[in-house]
Each structure stands twice: as structure tokens, then as C-alpha cells.
TIMAR-695834 format. One record per residue (C-alpha): x, y, z; residue number from 1. Coordinates in Angstrom, 3 decimals. Layout:
residues N
        u        v        w migu
        X        Y        Z  NUM
...
END
This chain:
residues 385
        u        v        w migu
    2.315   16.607   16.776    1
    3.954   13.334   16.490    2
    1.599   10.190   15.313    3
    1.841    7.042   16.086    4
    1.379    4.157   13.666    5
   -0.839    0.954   13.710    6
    2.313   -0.728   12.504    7
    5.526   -0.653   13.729    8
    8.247   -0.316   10.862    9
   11.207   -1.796   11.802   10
   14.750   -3.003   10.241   11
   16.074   -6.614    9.453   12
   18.928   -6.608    7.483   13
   19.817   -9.155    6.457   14
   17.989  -12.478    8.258   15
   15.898  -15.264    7.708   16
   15.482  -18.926    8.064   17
   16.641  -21.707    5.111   18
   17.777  -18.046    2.844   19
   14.400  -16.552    3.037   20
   12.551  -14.153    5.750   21
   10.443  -15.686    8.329   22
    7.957  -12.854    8.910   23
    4.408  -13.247   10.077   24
    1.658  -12.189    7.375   25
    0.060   -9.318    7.588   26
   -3.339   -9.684    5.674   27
   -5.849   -6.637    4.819   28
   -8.818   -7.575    3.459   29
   -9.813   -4.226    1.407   30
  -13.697   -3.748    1.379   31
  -14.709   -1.710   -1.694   32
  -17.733   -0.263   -0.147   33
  -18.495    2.516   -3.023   34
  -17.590    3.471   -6.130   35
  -18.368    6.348   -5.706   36
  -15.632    9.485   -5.202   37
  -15.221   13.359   -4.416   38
  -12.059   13.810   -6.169   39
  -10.446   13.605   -9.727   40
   -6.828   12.248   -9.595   41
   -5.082   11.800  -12.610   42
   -3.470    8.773  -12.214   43
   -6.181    7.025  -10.039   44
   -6.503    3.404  -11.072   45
  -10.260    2.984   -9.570   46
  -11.296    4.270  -12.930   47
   -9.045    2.738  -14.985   48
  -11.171   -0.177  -16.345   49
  -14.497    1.298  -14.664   50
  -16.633    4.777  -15.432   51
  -17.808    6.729  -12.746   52
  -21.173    6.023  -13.893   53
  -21.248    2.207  -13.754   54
  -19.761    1.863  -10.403   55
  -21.614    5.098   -8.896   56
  -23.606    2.981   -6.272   57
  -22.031    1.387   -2.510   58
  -22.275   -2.354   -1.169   59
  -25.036   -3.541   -0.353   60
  -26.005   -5.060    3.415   61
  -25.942   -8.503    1.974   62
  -22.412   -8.461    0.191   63
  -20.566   -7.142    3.109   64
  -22.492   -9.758    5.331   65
  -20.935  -12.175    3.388   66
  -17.920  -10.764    3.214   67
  -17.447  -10.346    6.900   68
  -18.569  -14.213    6.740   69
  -15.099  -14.731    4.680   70
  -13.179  -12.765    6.541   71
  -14.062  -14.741   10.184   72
  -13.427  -17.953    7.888   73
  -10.091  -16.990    6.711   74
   -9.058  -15.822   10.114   75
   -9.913  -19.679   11.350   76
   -8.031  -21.373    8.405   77
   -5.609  -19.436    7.380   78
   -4.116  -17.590   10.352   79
   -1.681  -14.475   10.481   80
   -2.096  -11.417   11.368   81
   -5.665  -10.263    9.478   82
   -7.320   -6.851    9.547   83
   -9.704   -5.194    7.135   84
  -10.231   -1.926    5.530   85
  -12.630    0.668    4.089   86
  -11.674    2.011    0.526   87
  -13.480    2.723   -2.551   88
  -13.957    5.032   -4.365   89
  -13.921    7.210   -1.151   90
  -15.672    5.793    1.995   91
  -16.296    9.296    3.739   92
  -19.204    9.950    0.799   93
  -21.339    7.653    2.906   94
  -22.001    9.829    5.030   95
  -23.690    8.313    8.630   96
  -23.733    4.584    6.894   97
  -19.602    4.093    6.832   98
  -20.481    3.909   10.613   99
  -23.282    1.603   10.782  100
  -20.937   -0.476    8.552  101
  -17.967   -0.160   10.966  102
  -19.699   -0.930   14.127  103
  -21.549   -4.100   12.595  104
  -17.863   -5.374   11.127  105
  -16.879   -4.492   15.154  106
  -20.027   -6.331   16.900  107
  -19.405   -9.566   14.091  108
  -15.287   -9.953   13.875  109
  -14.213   -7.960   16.632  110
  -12.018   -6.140   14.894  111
  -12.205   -2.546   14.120  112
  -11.609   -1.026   10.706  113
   -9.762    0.946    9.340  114
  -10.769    3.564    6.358  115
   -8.261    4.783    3.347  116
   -9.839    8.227    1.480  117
   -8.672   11.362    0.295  118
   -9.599   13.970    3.130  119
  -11.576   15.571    1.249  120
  -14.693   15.676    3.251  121
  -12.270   15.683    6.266  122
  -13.315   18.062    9.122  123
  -13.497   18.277   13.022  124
  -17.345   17.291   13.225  125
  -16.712   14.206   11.599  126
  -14.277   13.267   13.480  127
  -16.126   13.740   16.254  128
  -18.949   11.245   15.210  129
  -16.551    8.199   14.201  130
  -14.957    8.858   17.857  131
  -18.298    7.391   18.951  132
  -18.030    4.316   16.312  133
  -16.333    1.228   15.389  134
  -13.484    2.855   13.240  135
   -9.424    2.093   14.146  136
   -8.457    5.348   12.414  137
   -8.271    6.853    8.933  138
   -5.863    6.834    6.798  139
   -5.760   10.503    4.937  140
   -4.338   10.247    1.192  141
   -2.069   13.545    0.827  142
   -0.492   15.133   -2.590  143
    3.034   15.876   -2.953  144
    3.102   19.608   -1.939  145
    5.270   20.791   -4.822  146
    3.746   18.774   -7.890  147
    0.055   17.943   -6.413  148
   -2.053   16.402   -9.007  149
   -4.404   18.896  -10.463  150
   -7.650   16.684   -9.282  151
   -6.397   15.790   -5.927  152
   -7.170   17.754   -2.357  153
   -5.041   20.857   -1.876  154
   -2.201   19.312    0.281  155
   -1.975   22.454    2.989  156
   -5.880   21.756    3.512  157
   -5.406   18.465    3.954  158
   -2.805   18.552    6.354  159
   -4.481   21.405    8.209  160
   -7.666   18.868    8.625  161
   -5.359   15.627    9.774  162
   -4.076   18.019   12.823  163
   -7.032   19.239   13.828  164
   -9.049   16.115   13.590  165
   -6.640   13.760   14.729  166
   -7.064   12.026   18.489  167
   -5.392    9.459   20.900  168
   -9.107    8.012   20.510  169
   -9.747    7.944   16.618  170
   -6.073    8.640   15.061  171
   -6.512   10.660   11.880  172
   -2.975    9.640    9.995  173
   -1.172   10.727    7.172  174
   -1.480    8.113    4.447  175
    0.084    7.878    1.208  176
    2.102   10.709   -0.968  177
    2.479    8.954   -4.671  178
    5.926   10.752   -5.759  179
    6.222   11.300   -9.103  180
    9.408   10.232  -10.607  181
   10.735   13.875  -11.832  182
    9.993   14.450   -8.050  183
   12.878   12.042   -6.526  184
   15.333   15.141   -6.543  185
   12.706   16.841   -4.150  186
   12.120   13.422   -1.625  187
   13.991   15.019    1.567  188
   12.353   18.466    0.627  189
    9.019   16.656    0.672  190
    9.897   14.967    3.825  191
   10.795   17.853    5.658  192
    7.580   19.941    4.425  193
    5.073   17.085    5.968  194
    7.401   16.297    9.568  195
    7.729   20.398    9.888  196
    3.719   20.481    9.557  197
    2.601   16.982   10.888  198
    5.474   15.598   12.979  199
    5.419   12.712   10.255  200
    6.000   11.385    7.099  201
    3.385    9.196    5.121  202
    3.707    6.450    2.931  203
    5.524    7.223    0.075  204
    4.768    5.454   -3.316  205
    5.976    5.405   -6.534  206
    3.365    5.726   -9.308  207
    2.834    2.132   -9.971  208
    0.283   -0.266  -12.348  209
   -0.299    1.593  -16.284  210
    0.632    4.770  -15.986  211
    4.303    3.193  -14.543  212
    7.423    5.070  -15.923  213
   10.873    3.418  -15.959  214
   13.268    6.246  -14.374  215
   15.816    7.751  -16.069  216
   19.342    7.459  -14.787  217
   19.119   11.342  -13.290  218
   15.953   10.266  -11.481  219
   17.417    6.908  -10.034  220
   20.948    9.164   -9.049  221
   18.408   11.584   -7.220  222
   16.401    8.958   -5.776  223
   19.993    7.342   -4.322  224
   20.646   10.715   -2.824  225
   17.281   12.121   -1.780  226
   16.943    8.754    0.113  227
   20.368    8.923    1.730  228
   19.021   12.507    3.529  229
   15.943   11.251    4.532  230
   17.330    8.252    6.207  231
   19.705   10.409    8.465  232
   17.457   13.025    9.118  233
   14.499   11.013    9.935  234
   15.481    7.517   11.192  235
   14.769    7.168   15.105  236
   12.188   10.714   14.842  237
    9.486    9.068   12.579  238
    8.308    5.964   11.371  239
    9.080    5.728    7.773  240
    7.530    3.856    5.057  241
    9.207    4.627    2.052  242
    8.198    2.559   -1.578  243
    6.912   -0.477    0.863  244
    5.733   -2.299   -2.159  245
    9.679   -2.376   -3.316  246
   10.856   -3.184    0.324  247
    8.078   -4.173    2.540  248
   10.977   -5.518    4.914  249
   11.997   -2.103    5.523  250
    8.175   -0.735    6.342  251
    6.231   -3.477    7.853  252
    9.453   -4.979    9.874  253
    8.352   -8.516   11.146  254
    5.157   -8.227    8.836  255
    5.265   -9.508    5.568  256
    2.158   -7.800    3.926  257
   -0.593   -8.670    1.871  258
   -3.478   -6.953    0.470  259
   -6.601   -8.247   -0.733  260
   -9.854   -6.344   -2.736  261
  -13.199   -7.482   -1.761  262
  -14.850   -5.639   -4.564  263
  -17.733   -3.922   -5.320  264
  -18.754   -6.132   -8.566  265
  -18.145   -9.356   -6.507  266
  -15.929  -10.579   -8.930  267
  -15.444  -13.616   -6.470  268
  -19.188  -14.385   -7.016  269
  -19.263  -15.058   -3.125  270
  -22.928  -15.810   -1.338  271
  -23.848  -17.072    1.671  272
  -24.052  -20.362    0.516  273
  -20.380  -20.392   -1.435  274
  -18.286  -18.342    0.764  275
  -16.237  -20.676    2.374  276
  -15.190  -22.751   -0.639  277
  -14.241  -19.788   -1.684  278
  -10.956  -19.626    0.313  279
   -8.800  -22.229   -1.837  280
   -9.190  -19.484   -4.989  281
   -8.391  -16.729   -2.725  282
   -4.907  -19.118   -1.526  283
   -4.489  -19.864   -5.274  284
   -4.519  -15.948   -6.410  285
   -2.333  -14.794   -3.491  286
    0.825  -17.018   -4.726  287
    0.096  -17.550   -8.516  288
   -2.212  -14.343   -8.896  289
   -1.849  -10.982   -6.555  290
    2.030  -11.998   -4.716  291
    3.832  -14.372   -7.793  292
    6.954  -15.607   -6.632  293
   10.118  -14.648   -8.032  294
   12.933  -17.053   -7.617  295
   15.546  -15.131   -8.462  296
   18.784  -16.709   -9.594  297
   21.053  -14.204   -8.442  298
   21.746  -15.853   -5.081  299
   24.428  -14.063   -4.119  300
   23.017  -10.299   -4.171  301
   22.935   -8.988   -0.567  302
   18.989   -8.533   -0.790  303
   17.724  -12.031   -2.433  304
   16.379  -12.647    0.845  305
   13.821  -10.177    0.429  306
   12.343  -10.645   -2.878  307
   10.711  -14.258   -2.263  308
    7.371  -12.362   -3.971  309
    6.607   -9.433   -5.657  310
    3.416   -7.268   -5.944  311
    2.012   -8.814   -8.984  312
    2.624   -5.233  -11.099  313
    6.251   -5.632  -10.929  314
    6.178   -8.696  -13.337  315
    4.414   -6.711  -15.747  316
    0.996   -4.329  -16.372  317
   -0.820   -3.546  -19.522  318
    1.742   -0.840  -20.616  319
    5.110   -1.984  -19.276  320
    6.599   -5.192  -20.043  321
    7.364   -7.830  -17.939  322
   11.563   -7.299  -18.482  323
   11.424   -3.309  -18.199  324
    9.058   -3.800  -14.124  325
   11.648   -6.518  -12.909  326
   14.528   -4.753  -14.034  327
   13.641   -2.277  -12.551  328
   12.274   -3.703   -9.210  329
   15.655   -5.060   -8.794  330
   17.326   -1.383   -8.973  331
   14.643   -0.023   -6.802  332
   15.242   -2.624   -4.356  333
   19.054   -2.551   -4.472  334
   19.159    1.164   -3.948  335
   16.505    1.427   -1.332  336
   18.345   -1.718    0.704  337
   21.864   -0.556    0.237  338
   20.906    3.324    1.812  339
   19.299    1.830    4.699  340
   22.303   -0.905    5.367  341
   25.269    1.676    4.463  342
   23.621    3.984    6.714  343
   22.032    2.345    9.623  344
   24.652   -0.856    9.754  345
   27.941   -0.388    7.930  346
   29.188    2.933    6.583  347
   31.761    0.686    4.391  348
   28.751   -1.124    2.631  349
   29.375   -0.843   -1.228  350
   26.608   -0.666   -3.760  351
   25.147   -3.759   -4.656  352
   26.481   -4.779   -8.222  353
   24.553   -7.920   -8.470  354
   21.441   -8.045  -10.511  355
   18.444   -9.922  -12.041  356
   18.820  -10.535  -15.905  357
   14.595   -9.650  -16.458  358
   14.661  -10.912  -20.225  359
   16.763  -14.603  -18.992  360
   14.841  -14.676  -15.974  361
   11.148  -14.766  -17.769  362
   12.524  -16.954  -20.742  363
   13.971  -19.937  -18.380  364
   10.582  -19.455  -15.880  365
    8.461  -19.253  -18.871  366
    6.904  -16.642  -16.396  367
    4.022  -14.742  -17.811  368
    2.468  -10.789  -17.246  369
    0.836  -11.008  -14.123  370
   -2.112   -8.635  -13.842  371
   -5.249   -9.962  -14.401  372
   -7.658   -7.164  -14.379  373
  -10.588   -5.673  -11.939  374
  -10.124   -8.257   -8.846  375
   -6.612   -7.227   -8.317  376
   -5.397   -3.619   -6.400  377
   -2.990   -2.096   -6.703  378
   -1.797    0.889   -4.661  379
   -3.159    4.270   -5.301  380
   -3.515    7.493   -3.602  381
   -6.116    6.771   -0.840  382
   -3.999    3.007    0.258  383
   -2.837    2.744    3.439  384
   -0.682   -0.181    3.815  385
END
């Protein structure tokens, strides 16, 4: 079985106009249409600032009216590429109303949704029914097979349900696998369990927001090497997505992406009456908020290019400081950038020795931590994109 993705990944190395990439945006607008959720992962962020029990309810009809509204609006305004998602929480507990929800999104925006969960409601009868609906496809959260977390989805049954549920005419598609940083030395193995079962790899993230750990130096050496073996086993065979919140440019190809939470709390305070004034905050958070810039200094590093912005957790979270993420958002990058471009482009490419200075960096920007609480999300096991 061999899956194709909504996205095409695709390589520029280097490029760009004036030093920067010139990449059309790729905005997804994530709808938080429950808070409520089948499964227990450790290291889920949902939960973070939130107990089951105060979010344990879905949207109403009226918020996601509205927030349809917003999304048509910023379409008109703003342009890019824009498409919207179902998360939560996990949309499949629903049940019949995810597709009532999906087919009015359809019959308003004309654009079909697409839903993140964890599989584990996942079977061949509901497949079946969204066939008949407004859903793009579903994106299936999986575990690492060798580590899974102990309140995630057994990974074999999960993988089991994505083959038999998945169709030309409502793609069921491997999502996310958050790797765990003692689990770089096993990246290829991981690899090569999910393309010998699914034809595939899926997104693979590294664990990201609080619960962030800086690697050692034995888990960035086996994250240089594991990466090295993926690249020449799998380039050409598979898409692959590897860390795309490091290196989007190596996922999303001539996307530059961007991901937005409607929420379930309306943190936005968006009405009927409101919603379109509402799109100069939503501008303001993307660049100052959600995507801060980083203007490097180090001009002359093979990848400064490619780090115009960063994911707003990789200038700092509630347990890792602002010098520690960068620093180490740099190496991440470096190594990631170099495999691909020693491999794929020049087999004489050395390591890139070039490097931001995190502590002088944030004292000459007088930059400041960057996350800002429930609005912003950040990538967890059931994200997509």
C-alpha cells in the first residue's frame, strides 16, 4: 500500500529571493471542536493548562458558524493557500455530528476538511460513513512501535485500522509518530517498521512545548546517523516529513506553513458581529505571537535562508529557556539540512560549523519567551501538518 499525500514534500536547497525563501503560505485553520478524548498520552499538551473535566463538552453550532465566517474572510484578505482542520481533543468521539459539521464547512467554504485524532475509534464502518461526507481524509496519530507511550493506541492496531480503512475516496493516512529523544538511535528502524507495514512513513516529531528535552551529544550523533539511513533508503519511495517544525522547507517544499487554533474557549472572543475585525489580531499573533521572526546574525551559515521564523516554542516554553530552544533549533536545523544536501546534492558537503550565539542573540534583540498560553498550538500526537 503506498499513500499519497495532500502535500507534496519537496527539496529547495538552497534558494530564495533578496536571501530569504519565497514560498507560498500554507495556512490551517485548526477547529477545536471537543475537548473531549479517548486516549491518555503522557505528554499530550491538550491537558496541559486544561482538566478533562472543564473542557469535556464540543463547539457549539454558533461558534463554528462564526468561525467558518473568519475563515471565508481571511481567505478574501489575506490570501495563500488556506485549509482547515478537525482536532480536539479527538474529533472521532462525535460520533454522526463530526459529519454534519464537515459537510456544512463543505456546503459554506467549499473546502473539505480534514480531521487529526488518534485512531482509536478507527474501524472499517466508519470509514465507510465519512466516504459519504464532506471529509478530505484523516490524519491517524501513530506511537513509536518500540517505546509507545503507555496511554496512547497500540501502534500494530492502529496501523492494522489505517490499511483497512484507507480509500482512493476518503484517504485514511498515517499522521504523526512523536520520537522520543533516547529513540533517535532507532529512527531508520522505526522507518522501516511503518513503510514494511504501510508503504509510508508519517510525520515525525520531536517532543516539543514543556515537556522539551535538550539532547545529549549521543542522541544528536544518533540523530546525524539515523537520519543519514533514512534519507537513502527512503528518498524517491515515500514522501517524508521528518521534524517539519525544524525544517518545514524540507516537508512542505514550496509551502511555507502555518497553523492556527480556533479554540474551544474562544479565546479570540469572536461573534458574529466582531469577526472580521478580528483579522488584524490574528496578522499581529502570526508574526509577533505564534511564527516570531528570528533574524539571525549568522549570515553566512548555509541554512539562514530558512530560518526567517520559528514556531513560537523554539524561542522558549515554560520549562526551557529561551537560549537552551534556539541553540538548539540551530543544531537541529544544521544537522537535518546538511544530511539532506550532503546526500541528495553534494556528497563533498561538510558539516555546517556556523552557528547562532542564543544568549547574544536574545540580549542584542531584547527578544522575549514567546509562548503565551491556551490560544497557541503546538504540535502533539494527533497534528497533521
Amino acid at each position: 500500500m503506498t499513500f499519497e499525500y495532500p502535500t507534496s514534500p519537496g527539496i529547495q536547497l538552497p534558494g530564495g529571493r533578496d536571501g530569504r525563501t519565497d514560498r507560498e503560505r500554507l495556512f490551517t485553520f485548526s477547529v477545536i471542536v471537543t475537548g473531549r478524548c479517548n486516549v491518555a498520552c503522557t505528554y499530550c499538551h491538550y491537558y496541559l493548562d486544561r482538566s478533562r473535566a472543564s473542557v469535556a463538552y464540543d463547539i457549539s453550532d454558533e461558534q463554528y458558524g462564526v468561525y467558518l465566517r473568519f475563515i471565508q474572510h481571511w481567505r478574501e484578505q489575506v490570501g495563500g493557500h488556506v485549509e482547515y482542520r478537525f482536532s480536539g481533543g479527538d474529533p472521532m468521539v462525535l460520533g454522526k455530528r463530526l459529519f454534519t459539521l464537515a459537510d456544512r464547512g463543505f456546503e459554506f467554504l467549499g473546502v473539505k476538511p480534514f480531521v487529526l485524532t488518534a485512531g482509536k475509534a478507527l474501524a472499517p464502518h466508519w470509514a465507510e460513513k465519512a466516504r459519504k461526507h464532506a471529509i478530505k481524509h484523516l490524519f491517524v496519530s501513530i506511537e513509536n512501535p518500540f517505546t509507545p507511550d503507555p496511554g496512547a493506541p497500540d501502534p500494530i492496531r492502529v496501523a492494522e485500522a489505517i490499511k483497512q480503512c484507507h480509500t482512493d475516496e476518503m484517504p485514511v493516512l498515517p499522521g504523526v509518530c512523536v520520537v522520543q529523544n533516547e529513540s533517535f538511535s532507532r529512527l531508520f528502524d522505526i522507518c522501516c517498521w511503518f513503510f514494511d507495514r504501510l508503504g509510508s512513513i508519517p510525520i515525525m516529531s520531536e517532543v516539543n512545548f514543556n515537556a522539551y528535552c535538550p539532547p545529549t551529544e549521543v542522541e544528536w550523533k544518533a540523530l546525524e546517523v539515523n537520519m543519514e539511513q533514512v534519507v537513502r533508503e527512503f528518498h524517491g519511495k515515500t514522501p517524508l516529513k521528518l521534524f517539519p517544525y525544524v525544517s518545514p522547507e524540507l516537508s512542505f517544499g514550496g509551502h511555507d506553513p502555518y497553523i492556527f487554533d480556533l479554540d474551544l474557549e474562544n479565546s479570540y472572543r469572536m461573534t458574529a458581529e466582531n469577526y472580521q475585525s478580528k483579522l488584524s489580531e490574528f496578522l499581529r499573533r502570526l508574526d509577533q505571537e505564534n511564527y516570531p521572526s528570528l533574524k539571525c546574525p549568522e549570515r553566512q551559515c548555509n541554512w539562514w535562508e530558512f530560518c526567517d521564523n520559528t514556531k513560537w516554542f523554539w524561542q522558549g516554553d515554560r520549562q526551557n529557556q529561551p537560549e537552551q530552544k534556539l541553540h538548539d533549533y540551530c543544531r537541529f536545523k544544521r544537522i537535518l539540512n546538511d544530511v539532506y544536501f550532503r546526500i541528495l546534492v553534494d556528497s563533498t558537503h561538510q558539516p555546517t560549523r556556523t552557528a547562532i550565539d542564543a544568549a547574544e542573540y536574545l540580549k542584542s534583540h531584547g527578544a522575549e519567551r514567546h509562548f503565551q498560553g491556551r490560544h497557541l498550538r503546538v504540535l502533539s500526537s494527533h497534528d497533521g501538518s
